[in-house]
N, C-alpha and C positions, 0 to 999 in steps of 0.2 A: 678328485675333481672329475665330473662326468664330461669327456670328449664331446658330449654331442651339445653340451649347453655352448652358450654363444659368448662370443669373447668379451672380456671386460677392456680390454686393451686395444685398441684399433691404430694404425697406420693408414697413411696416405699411399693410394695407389701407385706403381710402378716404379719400377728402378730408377726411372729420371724422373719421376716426380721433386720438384722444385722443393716441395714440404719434406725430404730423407736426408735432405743437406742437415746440419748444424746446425742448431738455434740457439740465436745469443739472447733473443729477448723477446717476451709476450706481453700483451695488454689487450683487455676485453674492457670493452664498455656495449650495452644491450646484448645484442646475438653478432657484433663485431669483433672481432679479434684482428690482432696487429699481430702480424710474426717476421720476426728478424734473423737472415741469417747473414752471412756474412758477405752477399753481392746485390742481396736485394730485401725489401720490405714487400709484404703480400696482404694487400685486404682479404676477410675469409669471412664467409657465413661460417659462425662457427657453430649453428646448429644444422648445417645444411648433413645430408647422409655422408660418408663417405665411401668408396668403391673402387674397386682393382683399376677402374680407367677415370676416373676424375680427381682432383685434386679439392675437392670440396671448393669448385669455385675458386681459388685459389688467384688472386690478382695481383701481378707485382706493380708497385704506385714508383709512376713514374717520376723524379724529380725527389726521391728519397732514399737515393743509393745511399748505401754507407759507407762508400770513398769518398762520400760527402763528408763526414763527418770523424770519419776514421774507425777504430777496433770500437764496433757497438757497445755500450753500456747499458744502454734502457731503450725502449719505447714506451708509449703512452698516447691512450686516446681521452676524447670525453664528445658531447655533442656535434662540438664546431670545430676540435684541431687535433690532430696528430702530429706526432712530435717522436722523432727518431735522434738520442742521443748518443755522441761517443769521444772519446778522448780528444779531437781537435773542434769541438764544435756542436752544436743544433739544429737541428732540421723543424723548423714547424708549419704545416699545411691546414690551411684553410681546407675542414670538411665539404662545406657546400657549393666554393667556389674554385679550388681547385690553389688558390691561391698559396705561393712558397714566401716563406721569410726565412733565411742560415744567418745566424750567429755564427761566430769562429772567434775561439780561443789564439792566443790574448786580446786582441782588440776588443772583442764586445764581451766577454765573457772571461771572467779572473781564472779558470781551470775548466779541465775534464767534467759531464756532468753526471754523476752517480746515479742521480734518484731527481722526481721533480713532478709536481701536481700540478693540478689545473683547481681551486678552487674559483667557482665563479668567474669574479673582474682578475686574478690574479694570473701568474706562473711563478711558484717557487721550484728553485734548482737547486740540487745540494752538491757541491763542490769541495773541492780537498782545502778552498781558502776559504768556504762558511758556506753559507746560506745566502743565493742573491733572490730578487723578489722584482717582479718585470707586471705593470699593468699591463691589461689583453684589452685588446680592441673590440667592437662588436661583433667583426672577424674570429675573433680568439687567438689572433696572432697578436705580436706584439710591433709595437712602433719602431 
């Protein structure tokens, strides 16, 4: 390998960089990316550059800790909603407006939620008791 060619592999800036922590979970939709770690969720241009002093933009969204939700299992974007999942619960935010909806396990939600899309009008979730299925609003939150 020639030393002088340029890395194929890049990190986020600095030792306290919020992006060196853990990640429990990623989701890109356009040049967005979601990253999860374990005290916070961060919107990212994820085509922005990276550098020894920036964190690529790097924005923790407030109202989507994951002691909301408990030990992360997923994120997920699309257009209109981000949605941070984890064993006690759901997190979904309205992109445009800023808007929160939480589910919490057992009351609105039969388990943990593994995995879970956003097609169109829908949200399906996949859980350890099957598959639940939630119409989305014009929001892209659910009722």
């Amino acid at each position: 390998a020639d030393p002088a060619a340029p890395a194929s592999v890049r990190r986020p800036g600095g030792t306290g960089s919020a992006l060196r922590r853990p990640v429990r979970a990623l989701a890109l939709h356009d040049s967005v990316a979601l990253v999860a770690t374990d005290d916070a969720v961060y919107l990212l241009n994820a085509r922005a550059a990276w550098s020894s002093d920036n964190d690529a933009s790097a924005v923790p969204l407030p109202l989507m800790e994951p002691q909301r939700v408990g030990p992360v299992t997923r994120v997920a974007l699309d257009a209109r909603t981000m949605a941070l999942a984890g064993r006690d619960g759901l997190v979904l935010r309205d992109r445009a407006q800023g808007a929160v909806r939480v589910l919490r396990t057992p009351a609105e939600l039969p388990g943990p939620v593994l995995d879970l899309l956003f097609p169109r009008d829908w949200l399906f979730l996949a859980t350890p008791q099957g598959l639940v299925r939630l119409r989305r609003g014009a929001d892209g939150l659910v009722p």
